[in-house]
C-alpha positions in Angstrom: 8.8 -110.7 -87.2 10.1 -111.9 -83.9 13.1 -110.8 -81.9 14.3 -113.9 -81.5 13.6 -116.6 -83.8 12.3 -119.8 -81.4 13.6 -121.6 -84.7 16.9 -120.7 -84.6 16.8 -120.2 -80.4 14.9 -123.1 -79.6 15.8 -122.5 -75.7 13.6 -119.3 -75.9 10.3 -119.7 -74.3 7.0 -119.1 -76.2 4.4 -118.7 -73.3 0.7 -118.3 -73.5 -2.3 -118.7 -71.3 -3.3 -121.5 -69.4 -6.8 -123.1 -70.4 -9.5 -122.3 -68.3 -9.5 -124.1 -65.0 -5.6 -124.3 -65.1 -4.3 -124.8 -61.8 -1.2 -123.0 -63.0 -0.5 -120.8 -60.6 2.3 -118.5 -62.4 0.9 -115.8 -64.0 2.4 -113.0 -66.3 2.1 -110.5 -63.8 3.8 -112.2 -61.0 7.1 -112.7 -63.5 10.5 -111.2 -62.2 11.0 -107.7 -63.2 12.5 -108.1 -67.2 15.9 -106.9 -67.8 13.8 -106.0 -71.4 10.8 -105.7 -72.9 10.1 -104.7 -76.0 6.1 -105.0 -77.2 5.7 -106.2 -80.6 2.6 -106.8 -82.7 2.9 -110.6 -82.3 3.3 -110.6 -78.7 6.2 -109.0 -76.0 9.6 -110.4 -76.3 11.1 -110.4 -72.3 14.7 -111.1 -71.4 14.7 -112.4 -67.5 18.3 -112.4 -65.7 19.4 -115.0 -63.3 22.5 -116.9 -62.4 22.3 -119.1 -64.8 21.9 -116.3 -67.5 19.4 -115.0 -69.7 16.1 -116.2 -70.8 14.4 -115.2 -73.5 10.8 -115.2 -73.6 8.2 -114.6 -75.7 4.6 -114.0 -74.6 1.7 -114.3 -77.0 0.1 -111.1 -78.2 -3.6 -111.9 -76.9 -3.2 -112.8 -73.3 -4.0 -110.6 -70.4 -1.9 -109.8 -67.7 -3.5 -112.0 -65.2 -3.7 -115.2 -67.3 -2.6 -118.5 -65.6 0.9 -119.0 -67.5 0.9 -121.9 -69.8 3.8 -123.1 -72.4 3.8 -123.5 -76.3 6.5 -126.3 -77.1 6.6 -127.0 -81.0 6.9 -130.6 -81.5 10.2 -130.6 -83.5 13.5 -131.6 -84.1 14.2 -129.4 -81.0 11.5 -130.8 -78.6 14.2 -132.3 -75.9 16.1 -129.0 -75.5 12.5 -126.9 -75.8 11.4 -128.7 -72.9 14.9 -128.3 -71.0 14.3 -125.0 -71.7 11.1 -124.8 -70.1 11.9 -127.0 -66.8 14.5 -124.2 -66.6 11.9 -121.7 -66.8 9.7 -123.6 -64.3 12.2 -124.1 -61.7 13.1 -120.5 -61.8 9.7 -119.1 -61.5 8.4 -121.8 -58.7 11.9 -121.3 -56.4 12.6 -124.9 -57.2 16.5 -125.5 -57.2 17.8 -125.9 -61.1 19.2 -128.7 -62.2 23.0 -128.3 -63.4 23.1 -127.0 -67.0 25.3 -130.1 -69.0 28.7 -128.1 -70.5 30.7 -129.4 -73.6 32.2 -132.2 -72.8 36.6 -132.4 -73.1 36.2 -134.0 -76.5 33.0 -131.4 -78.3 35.4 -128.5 -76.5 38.6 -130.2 -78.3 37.3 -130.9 -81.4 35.7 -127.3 -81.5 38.9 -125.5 -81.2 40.6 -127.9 -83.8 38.1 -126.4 -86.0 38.3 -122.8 -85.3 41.9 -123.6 -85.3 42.0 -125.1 -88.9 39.8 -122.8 -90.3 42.2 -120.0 -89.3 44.8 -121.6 -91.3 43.0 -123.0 -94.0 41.6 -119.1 -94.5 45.4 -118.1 -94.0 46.0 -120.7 -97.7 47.9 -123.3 -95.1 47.4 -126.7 -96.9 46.0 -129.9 -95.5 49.3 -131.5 -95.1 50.7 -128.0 -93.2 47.4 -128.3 -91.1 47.4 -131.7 -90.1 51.4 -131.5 -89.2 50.8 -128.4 -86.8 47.0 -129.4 -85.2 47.1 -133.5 -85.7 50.5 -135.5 -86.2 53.9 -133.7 -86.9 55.2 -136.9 -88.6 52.7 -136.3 -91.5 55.0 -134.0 -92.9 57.9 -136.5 -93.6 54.9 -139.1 -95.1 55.3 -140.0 -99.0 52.6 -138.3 -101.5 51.2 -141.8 -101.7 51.1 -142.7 -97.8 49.8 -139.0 -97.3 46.8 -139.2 -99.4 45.2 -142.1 -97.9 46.1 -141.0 -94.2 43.5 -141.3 -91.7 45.2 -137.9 -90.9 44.5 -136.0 -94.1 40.5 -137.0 -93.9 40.5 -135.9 -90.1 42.0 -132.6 -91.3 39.8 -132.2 -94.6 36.4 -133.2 -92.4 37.6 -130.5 -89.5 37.6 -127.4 -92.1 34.6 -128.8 -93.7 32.7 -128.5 -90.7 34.6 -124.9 -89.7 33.1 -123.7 -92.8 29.8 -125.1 -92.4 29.6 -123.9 -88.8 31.2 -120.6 -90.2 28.4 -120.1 -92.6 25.9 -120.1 -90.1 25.8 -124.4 -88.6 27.4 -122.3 -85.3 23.5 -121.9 -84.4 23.6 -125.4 -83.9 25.8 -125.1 -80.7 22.6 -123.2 -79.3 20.4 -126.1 -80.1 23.4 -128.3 -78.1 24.6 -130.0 -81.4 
């Protein structure tokens, strides 16, 4: 088993060696002193510190210290951030300048505490109607039944806890992925 799953931390780096007649000229030795490194039968999990935070890295179990560095990117659903990950990686180990990492924009960072917001109430037995008149549109409580249930309100309420509870129940991993 692996420390960190590349599945579920697709942003971790799974390194190996270089083919023969790389030109790579990285090699395991000359990597920045690990804040950790733990040696496992399937290879030593590394944890490397910079500004920008922590990388985690995973070197494959049959490759000697002196190797030319090379990367092992999965072709998945996670292939674009994988290989963010890795010009990360790059531009930390070459000295080349890193590019800015992209933050949640207003709107992801809005509707993300809406959910975590909703989900606190709908786990406290608030009702739709209750959430939706505190988090959406205070006039919702005055609505008729009728008018109520067919409010674009109530379904923006109803989707927000659905997708609390799915991030809840472990979809938060998807935030590491940058969905």
């Amino acid at each position: 088993m692996t420390l960190w799953d590349p599945n579920i931390l697709p942003a971790s780096a799974i390194l190996t060696a270089a083919p023969v007649r790389s030109v790579s000229s990285v090699t395991f030795a000359r990597l920045p002193a690990p804040a950790l490194a733990i040696n496992r039968p399937e290879g030593r999990h590394l944890v490397l510190r910079d500004q920008e935070g922590d990388r985690q890295l995973w070197m494959l179990s049959d490759v000697p210290p002196t190797a030319p560095i090379a990367a092992l990117i999965p072709f998945d659903a996670n292939l674009p951030l994988r290989v963010q990950a890795m010009m990360a990686l790059w531009q930390q180990l070459t000295g080349i300048s890193p590019s800015p990492v992209a933050p949640l924009t207003r709107q992801q960072r809005r509707r993300l505490i809406l959910m975590l917001r909703a989900l606190d109430g709908w786990q406290e037995h608030a009702s739709y109607r209750e959430l939706a008149t505190v988090l959406i549109n205070a006039k919702v409580r005055h609505q008729p039944r009728h008018e109520w249930l067919t409010s674009p309100d109530r379904a923006q309420i109803i989707r927000l806890v659905k997708e609390a509870l799915r991030r809840m129940r472990g979809g938060y991993r998807d935030l590491l992925c940058g969905r």
